[in-house]
VOGU-3710 file (C-alpha; in Angstrom, 3 decimals, decimal comma):
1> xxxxxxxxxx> 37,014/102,805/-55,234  39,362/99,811/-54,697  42,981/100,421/-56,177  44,663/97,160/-57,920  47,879/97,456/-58,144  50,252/95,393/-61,027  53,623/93,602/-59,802  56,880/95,282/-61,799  56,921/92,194/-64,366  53,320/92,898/-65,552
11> xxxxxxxxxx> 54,167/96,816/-65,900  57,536/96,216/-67,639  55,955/93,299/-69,900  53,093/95,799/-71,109  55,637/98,530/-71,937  57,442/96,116/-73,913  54,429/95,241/-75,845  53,031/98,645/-76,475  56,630/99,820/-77,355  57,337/96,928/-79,902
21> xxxxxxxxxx> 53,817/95,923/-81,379  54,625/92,502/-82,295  55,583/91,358/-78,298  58,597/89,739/-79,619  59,886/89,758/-75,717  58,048/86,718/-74,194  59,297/85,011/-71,007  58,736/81,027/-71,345  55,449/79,465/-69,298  54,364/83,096/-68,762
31> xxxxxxxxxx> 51,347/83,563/-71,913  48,629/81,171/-72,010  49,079/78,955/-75,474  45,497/80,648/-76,778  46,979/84,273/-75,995  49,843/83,739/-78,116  47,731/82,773/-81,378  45,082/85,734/-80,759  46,025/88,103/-83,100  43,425/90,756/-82,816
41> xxxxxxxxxx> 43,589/91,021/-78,541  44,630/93,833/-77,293  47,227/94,539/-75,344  45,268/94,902/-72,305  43,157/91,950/-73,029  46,749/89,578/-73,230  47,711/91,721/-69,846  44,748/90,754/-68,295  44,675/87,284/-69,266  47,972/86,564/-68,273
51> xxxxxxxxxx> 47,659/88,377/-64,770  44,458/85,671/-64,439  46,293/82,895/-65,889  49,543/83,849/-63,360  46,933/84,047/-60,322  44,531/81,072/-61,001  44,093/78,582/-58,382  45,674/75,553/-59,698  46,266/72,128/-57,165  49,084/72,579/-55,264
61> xxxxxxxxxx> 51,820/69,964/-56,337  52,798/68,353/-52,653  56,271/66,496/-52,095  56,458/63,023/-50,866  56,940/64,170/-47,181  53,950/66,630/-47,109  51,816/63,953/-48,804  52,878/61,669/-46,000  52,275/64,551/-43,227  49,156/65,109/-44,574
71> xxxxxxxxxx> 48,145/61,868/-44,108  49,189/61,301/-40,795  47,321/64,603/-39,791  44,549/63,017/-41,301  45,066/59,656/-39,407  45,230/61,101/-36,109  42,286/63,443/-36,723  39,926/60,297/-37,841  40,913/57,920/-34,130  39,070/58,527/-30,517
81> xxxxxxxxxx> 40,993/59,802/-28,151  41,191/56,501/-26,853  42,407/55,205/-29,592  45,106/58,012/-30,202  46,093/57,396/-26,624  46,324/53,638/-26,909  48,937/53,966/-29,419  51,391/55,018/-26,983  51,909/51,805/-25,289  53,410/48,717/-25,828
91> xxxxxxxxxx> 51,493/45,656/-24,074  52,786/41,981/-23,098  50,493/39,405/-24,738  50,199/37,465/-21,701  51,797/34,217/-21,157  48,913/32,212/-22,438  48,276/33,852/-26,059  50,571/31,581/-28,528  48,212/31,517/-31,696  45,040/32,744/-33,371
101> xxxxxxxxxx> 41,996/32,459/-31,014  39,061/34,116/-30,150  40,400/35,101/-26,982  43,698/36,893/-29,031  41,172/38,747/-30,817  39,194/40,108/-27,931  42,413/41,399/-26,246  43,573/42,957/-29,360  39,990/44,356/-30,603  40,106/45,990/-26,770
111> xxxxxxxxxx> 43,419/47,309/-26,477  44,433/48,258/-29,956  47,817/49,077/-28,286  50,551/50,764/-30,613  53,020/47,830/-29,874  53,016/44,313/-28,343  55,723/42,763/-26,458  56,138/39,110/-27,110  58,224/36,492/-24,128  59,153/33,106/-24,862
121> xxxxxxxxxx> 55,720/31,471/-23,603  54,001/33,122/-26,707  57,080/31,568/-29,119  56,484/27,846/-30,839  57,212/27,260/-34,101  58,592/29,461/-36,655  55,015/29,140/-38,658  53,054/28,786/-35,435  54,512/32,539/-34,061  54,250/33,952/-37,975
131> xxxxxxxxxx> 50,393/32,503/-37,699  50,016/34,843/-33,996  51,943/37,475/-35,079  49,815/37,959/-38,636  46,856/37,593/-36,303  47,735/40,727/-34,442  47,659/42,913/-37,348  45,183/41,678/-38,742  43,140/42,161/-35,695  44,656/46,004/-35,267
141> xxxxxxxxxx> 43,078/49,005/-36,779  46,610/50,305/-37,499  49,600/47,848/-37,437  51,417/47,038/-34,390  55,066/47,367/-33,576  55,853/43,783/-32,513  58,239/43,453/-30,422  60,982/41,195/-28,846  63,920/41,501/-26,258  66,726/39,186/-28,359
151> xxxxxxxxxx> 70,034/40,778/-27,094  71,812/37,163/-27,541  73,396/35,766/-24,543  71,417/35,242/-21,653  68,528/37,789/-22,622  66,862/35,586/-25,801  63,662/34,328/-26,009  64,085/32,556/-29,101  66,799/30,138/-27,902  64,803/30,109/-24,322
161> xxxxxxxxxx> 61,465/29,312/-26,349  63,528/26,753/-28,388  62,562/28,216/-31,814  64,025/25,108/-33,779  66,689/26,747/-36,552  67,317/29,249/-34,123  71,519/29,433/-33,703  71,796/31,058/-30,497  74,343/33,945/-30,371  77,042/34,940/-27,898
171> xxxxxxxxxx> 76,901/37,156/-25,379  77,625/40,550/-25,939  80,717/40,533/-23,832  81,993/37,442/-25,671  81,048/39,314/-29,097  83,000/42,466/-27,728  86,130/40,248/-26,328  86,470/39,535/-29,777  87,527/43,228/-30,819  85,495/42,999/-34,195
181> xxxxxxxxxx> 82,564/44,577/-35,463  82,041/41,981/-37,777  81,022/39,618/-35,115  78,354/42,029/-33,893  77,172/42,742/-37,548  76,718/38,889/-37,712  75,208/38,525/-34,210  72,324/41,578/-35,409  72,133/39,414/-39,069  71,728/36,476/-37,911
191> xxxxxxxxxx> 69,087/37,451/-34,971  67,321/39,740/-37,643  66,531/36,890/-39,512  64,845/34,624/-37,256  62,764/37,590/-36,087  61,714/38,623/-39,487  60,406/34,640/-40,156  58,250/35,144/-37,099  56,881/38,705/-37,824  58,820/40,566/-35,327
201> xxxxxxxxxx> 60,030/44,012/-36,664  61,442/45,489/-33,029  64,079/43,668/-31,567  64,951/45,618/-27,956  68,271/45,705/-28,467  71,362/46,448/-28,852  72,485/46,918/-25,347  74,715/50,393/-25,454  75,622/50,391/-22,028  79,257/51,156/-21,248
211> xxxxxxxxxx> 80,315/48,321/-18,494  82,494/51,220/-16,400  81,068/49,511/-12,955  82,672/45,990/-12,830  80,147/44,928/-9,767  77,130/45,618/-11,909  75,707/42,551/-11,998  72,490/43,477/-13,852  74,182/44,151/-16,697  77,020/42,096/-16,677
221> xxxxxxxxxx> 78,044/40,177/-20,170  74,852/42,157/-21,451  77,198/44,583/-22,363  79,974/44,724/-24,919  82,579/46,136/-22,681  83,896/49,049/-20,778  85,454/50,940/-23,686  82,873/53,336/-24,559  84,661/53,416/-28,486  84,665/49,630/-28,518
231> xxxxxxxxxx> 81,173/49,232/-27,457  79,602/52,197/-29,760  81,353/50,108/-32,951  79,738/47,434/-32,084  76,284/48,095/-30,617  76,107/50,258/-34,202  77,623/46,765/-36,059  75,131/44,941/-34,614  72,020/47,662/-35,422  73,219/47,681/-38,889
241> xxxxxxxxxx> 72,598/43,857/-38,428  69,544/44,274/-37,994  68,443/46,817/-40,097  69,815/44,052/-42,931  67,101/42,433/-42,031  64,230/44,807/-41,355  64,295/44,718/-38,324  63,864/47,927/-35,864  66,318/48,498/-33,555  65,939/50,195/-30,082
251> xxxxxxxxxx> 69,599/50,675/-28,227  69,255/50,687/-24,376  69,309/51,672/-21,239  69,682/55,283/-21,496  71,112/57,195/-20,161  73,619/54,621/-19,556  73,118/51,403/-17,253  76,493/50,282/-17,059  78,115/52,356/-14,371  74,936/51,895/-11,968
261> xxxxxxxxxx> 73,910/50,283/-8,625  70,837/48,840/-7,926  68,330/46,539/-9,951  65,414/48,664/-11,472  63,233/45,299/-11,712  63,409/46,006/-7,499  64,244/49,822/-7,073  65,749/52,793/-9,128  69,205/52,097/-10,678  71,759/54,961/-9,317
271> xxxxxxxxxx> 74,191/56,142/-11,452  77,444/57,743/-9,911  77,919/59,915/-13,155  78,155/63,626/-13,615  77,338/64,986/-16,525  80,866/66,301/-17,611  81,305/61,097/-17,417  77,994/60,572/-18,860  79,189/62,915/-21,976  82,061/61,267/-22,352
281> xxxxxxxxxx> 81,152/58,002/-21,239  77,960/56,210/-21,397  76,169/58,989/-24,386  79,152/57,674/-26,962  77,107/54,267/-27,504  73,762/56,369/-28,084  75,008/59,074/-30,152  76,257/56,766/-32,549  73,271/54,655/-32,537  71,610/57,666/-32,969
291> xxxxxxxxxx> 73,230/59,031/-35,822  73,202/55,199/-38,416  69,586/55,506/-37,738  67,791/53,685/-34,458  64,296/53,965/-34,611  64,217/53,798/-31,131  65,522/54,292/-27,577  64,518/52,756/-24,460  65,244/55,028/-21,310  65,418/53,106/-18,459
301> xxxxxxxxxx> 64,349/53,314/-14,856  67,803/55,177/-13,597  68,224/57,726/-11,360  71,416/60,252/-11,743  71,793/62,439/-8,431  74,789/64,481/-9,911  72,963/65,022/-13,115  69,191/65,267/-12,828  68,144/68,422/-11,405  65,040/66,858/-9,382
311> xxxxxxxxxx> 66,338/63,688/-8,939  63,840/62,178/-10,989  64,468/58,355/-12,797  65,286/59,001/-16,328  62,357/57,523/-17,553  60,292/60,473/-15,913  62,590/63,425/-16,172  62,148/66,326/-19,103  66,116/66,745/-18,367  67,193/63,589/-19,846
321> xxxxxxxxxx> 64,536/62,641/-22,146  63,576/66,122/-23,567  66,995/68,207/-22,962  69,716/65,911/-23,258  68,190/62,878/-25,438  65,894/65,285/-27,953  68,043/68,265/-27,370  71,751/67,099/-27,188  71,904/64,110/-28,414  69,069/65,347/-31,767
331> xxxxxxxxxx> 67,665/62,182/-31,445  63,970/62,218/-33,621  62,659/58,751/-33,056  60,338/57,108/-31,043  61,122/57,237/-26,664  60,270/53,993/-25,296  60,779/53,689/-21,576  61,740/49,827/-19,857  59,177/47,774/-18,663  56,736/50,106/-16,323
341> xxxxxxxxxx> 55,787/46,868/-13,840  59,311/47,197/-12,787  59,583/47,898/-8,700  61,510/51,437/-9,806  57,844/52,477/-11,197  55,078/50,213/-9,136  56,637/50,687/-5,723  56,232/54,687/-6,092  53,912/55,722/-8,571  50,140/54,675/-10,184
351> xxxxxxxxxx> 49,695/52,969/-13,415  48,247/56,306/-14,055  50,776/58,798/-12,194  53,827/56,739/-14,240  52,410/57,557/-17,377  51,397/60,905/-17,383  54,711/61,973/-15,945  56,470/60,089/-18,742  54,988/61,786/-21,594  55,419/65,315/-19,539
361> xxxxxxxxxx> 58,859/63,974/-19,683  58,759/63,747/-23,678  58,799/59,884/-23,585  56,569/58,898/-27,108  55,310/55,047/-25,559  55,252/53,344/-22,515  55,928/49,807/-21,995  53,919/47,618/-19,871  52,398/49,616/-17,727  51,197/47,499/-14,700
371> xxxxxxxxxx> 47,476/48,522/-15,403  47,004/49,709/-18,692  43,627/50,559/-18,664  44,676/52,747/-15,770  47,139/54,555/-17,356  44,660/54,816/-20,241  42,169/56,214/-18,432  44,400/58,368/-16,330  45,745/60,435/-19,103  42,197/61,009/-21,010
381> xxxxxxxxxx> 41,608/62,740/-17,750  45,251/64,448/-17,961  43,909/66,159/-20,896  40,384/66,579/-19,931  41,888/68,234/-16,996  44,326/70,643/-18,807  47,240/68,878/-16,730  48,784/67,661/-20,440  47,508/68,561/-23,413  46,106/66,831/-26,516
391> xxxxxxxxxx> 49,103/68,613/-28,522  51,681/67,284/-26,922  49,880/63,520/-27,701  50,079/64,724/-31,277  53,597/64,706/-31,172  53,817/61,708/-29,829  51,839/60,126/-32,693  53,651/61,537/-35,439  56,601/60,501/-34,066  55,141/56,655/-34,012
401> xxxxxxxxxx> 53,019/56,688/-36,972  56,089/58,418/-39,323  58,078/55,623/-38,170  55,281/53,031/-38,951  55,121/54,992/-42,505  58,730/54,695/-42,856  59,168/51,309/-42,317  55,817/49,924/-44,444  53,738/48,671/-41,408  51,550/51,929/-42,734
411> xxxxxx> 51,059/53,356/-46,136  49,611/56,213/-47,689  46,607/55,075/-49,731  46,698/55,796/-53,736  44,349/58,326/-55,318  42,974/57,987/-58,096
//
């Protein structure tokens, strides 16, 4: 015979009852409303009852954040694998896509890319570039990151498109000569604007490289100086800029391009740095970036022989991405790498090679990959293969699509 057993409340709440008739002991929410008006039940009847009533399976009552979870499971579980995997990257439009057309829909319909990457040859007019950019989500199954590189300066497609309204801003060595954050807070404002009136919602920037290498040319004025202090108030100053505006931020190059040799559009950047300099040096910028809320960071193509134990670039090693940038630095966003048709990538690795070995690294989306469909294609057979598996794309996706939720370009749907 099968034993039930009663928890210590039910016991105790029966002796009560039997000892003083009238059950003048009753904890609140604990008797059903009919219970307490039935007169003529018995005590084991109101036991019983309330044991079922205790027990039944109501609806769980979910928070916010497992309602959203629970969607994005959901999300993920309803796309192809081809579709989960194209969310990773982040494609250029091409240089001749600057409005709505058949042939922007195609390339859209095809790639259905998590992100896309716009250059100054896709910028006209401020209602021309809202007209493309609308186009683009509306031709996406699930709406795109859209993207921009506007650091100010040198690097800014707007003022190199000539978007007309557009005040171009200093350089961020002029902005950090200047000793105040306010300048930088401006600089993000002011930039966050014109992106938001042309449907832009990443802008690439801030730079948060620490200029400790006076002979780096590649960075130059792109950064705000060679005070690590100075140039984390101000690469935050101008995030929060941005943010003003709605605009996504993604601080780069980590882990730091400012002390390096070497242009990664040609070959691998080299870093001189040791670990004991790169914590106290070039990390400052990022961890404070980190901590007032980037959305993003973009590793770039470096290579750090006194730091990386395999001497990989950055952008491919599990030591900086996964150990140092998720485990150090507790950074929860979304791991873009730099541009993947840069020579540091094409001149040794595959479309395909470059971006499996980026997500084994822990990096959440690649950006322009020199063949995407290769890379694509390369990583369905990855996990076909068992060489990475479909969990670790999972994580990946939540990553982008809680950041989508976050910032509206997704929403949970309403039930009724």
């Amino acid at each position: 015979m099968k034993k039930t057993f009663l928890c210590p409340t039910v016991i105790i709440i029966t002796l009560l009852i039997i000892l003083s008739g009238a059950c003048a002991i009753k904890p609140p929410g604990f008797f059903p409303a009919d219970i307490h008006s039935s007169e003529n039940s018995s005590t084991e009847e109101i036991v019983a009852a309330s044991v079922a009533d205790q027990f039944s399976e109501a609806p769980p009552v979910l928070t916010q954040a497992e309602k959203e979870m629970l969607f994005i499971e959901e999300l993920i579980g309803s796309m192809s694998l081809e579709e989960q995997i194209a969310q990773l990257f982040v494609l250029s439009l091409g240089a001749d896509l600057s409005q709505r057309s058949d042939e922007l829909a195609r390339f859209i319909a095809e790639s259905q890319a998590g992100g896309y990457l716009l250059f100054q040859s896709n910028i006209t007019t401020i209602a021309g570039t809202k007209e493309l950019t609308d186009a683009i989500t509306e031709y996406s199954i699930i709406s795109p990151f859209i993207c921009l590189d506007e650091e100010g300066g040198a690097v800014s497609r707007l003022h190199s498109a000539g978007l007309a309204g557009y005040a171009a801003q200093p350089s961020a060595q002029r902005t950090g000569a200047t000793e105040d954050a306010q300048n930088a807070y401006q600089a993000g404002e002011t930039i966050g604007k014109a992106l938001n009136s042309i449907g832009v919602n990443v802008d690439f920037a801030p730079v948060a490289d620490v200029l400790s290498n006076p002979q780096n040319k590649v960075i130059g004025n792109r950064s705000y100086g060679k005070d690590p202090q100075l140039v984390s108030g101000m690469a935050v100053s101008f995030q929060a800029g941005l943010h003003s505006q709605g605009i996504m931020s993604a601080p780069k190059h980590f882990p730091g391009h400012g002390n390096t040799t070497g242009d990664s559009h040609l070959q691998a950047a080299i870093i001189a740095s040791d670990p004991k300099h790169l914590n106290a040096i070039e990390y400052i910028p990022f961890i404070r970036t980190i901590e007032e809320g980037a959305q993003f960071i973009m590793v770039g193509h470096i290579m750090a022989p006194q730091a990386e134990p395999n001497g990989l670039l950055a952008t491919l090693s599990p030591y900086f991405v996964t150990d140092i940038l998720r485990g150090e630095l507790r950074f929860t966003g979304i791991a873009i790498t730099d541009a993947m048709n840069m020579g540091a990538i094409t001149k040794n690795y595959s479309s395909a090679e470059a971006a499996l070995a980026a997500l084994t690294a822990g990096i959440d989306m690649i950006l322009m990959p020199e063949d995407f469909i290769a890379a694509q294609e390369g990583i369905i057979l990855a996990i076909q293969a068992g060489t990475i598996s479909a969990e670790r794309i999972h994580e990946s996706l939540k990553r982008i699509l809680c950041i989508k939720l976050k910032t509206g370009l997704i929403s949970v749907p309403e039930i009724a």
